[in-house]
N, C-alpha and C positions, 0 to 999 in steps of 0.2 A: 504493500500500500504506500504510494504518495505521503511524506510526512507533509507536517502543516504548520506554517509561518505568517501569523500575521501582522503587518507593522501599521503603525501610526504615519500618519501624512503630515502634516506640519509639527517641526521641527526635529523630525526624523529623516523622513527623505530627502524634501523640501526644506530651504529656509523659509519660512513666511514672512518674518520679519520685511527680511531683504525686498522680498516682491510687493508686499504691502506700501513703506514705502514709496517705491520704486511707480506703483500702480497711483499710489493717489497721488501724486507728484501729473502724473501722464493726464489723470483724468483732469485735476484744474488747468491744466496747461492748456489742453484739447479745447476747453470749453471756457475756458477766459474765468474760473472763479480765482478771488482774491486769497491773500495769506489767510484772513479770518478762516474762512469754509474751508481750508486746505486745514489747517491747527483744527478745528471741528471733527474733520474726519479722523485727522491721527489721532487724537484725542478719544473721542467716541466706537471707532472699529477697531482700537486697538489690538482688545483681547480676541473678538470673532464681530462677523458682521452679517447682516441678514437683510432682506428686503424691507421689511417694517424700519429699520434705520434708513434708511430713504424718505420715507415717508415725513419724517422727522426732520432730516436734513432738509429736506424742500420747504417744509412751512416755517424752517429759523430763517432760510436763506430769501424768501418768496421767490424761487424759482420758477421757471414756465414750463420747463420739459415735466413730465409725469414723473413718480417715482418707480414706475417700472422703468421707466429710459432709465435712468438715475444708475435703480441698481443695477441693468444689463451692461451699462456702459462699467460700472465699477468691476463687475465679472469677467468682460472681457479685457479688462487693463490687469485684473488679477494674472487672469490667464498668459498674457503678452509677458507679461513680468514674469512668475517663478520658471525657475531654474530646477532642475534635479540633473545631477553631475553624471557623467559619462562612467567614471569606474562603478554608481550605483545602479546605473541602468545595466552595465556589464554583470554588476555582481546578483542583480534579480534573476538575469537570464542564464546565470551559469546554477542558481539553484536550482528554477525550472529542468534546465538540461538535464541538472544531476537528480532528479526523482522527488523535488519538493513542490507543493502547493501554496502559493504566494495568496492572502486572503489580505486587504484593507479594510481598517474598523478606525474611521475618522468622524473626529467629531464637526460639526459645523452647516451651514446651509446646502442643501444639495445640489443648487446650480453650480455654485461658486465651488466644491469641491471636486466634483464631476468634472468640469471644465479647465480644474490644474491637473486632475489624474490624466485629461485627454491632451492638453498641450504637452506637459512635459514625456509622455509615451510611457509612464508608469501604467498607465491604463491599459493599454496593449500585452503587460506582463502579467497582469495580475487575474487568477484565477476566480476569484469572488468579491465585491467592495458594497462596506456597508458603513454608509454615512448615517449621523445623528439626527440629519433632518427628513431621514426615509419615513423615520416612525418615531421622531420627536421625543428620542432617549439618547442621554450620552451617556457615556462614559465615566465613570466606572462600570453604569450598572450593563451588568451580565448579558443581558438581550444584546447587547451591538457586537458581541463577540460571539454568540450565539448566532445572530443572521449572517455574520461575516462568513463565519464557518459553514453553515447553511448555502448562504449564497457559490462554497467554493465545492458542494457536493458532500461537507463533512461535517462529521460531531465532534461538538469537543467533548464526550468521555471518549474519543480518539486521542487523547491528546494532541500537544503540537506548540510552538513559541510565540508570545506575544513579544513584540521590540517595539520601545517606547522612546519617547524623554520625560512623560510626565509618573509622576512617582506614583500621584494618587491615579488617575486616569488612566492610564495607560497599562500600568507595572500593578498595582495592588488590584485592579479591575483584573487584570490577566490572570493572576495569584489566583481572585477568587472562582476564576471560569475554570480552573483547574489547566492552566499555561504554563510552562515554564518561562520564564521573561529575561529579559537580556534589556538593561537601561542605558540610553545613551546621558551620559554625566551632564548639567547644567548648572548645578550648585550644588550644597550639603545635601544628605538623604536625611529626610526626615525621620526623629525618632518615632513616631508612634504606626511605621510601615515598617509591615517584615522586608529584611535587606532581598533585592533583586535575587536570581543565580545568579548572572555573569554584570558589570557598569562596567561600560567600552565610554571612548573618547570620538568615536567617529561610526556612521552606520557602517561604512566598508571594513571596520572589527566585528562589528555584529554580525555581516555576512558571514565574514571568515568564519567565524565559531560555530554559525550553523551550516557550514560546508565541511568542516572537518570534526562534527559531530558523529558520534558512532552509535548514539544510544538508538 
């Protein structure tokens, strides 16, 4: 049987950061809004961003375009923006090769996540993806790792690895789906989470380790 590796999308694969950025910068530029609305956004999408932030952004700003323009425009500058690195696209396609099942279980709106999986060609590797806005539950809780798995043709009393950066999200949600997990390092590990199996410094460690797993 296919083992089973599920990873996190923003700040695992992807930087988000960088693209976010990178993306609101593109969209005032494109459409002439000022430093205020541009600080708005970074301010406001920081953490995750969704359509309803739209909505909002248009009636601080009284803007004209809809906020469906708004946020399609914000999704496609998302998109145009991140990056996912060639040795990580290498390193998806040599698990596939070697007998593993790639599953994505991200949290966030479903245009907007869908739409970096399909830009940056992570989309194309990946055997199953279940985003938080399919069925309006994140992460930790157990169903997005459950449909991930689902969606990849598997169960998780199959076992298989979650790869994260978030401790509580990602890594303790994995723990409880009955994952082995592999953390990519961002700051201290929090005491009141049981420690990871393996904290790597970079996803292309994290490959490695489930490439030269024998379990």
């Amino acid at each position: 049987m296919r083992r089973l590796a599920i990873f996190d999308l923003d700040g695992t694969l992807v930087d988000r950061q960088e693209a976010f950025s990178e993306a609101v910068a593109a969209l005032c530029r494109t459409r002439g809004f000022g430093a205020a609305a541009e600080q708005w956004l970074l301010t406001e999408l920081a953490e995750r961003a969704n359509a309803a932030d739209f909505v909002r952004f248009r009636e601080a700003f009284g803007l004209d375009e809809s906020a469906g323009q708004l946020w399609q425009a914000y999704v496609d500058a998302m998109a145009a923006a991140v990056r996912c690195r060639p040795a990580v696209l290498d390193g998806l396609a040599q698990l596939r090769a070697t007998g593993w099942t790639i599953g994505i279980a991200t949290n966030g709106a479903s245009e907007i996540q869908r739409a970096k999986l399909a830009a940056t060609g992570i989309g194309d590797l990946a055997d199953g993806i279940a985003v938080s806005g399919d069925i309006e539950i994140r992460k930790p809780d157990v169903r997005l790792f459950e449909l991930a798995a689902a969606r990849c043709g598997r169960e998780l009393s199959e076992g298989g690895w979650m790869i994260g950066d978030n401790p509580g999200g990602d890594i303790e949600g994995g723990r409880r789906a009955g994952l082995r997990t592999i953390w990519l390092r961002g700051g201290p590990w929090p005491d009141t989470i049981p420690a990871p199996h393996h904290a790597v410094d970079d996803i292309t460690n994290a490959i490695s380790l489930l490439l030269n797993d024998s379990e």
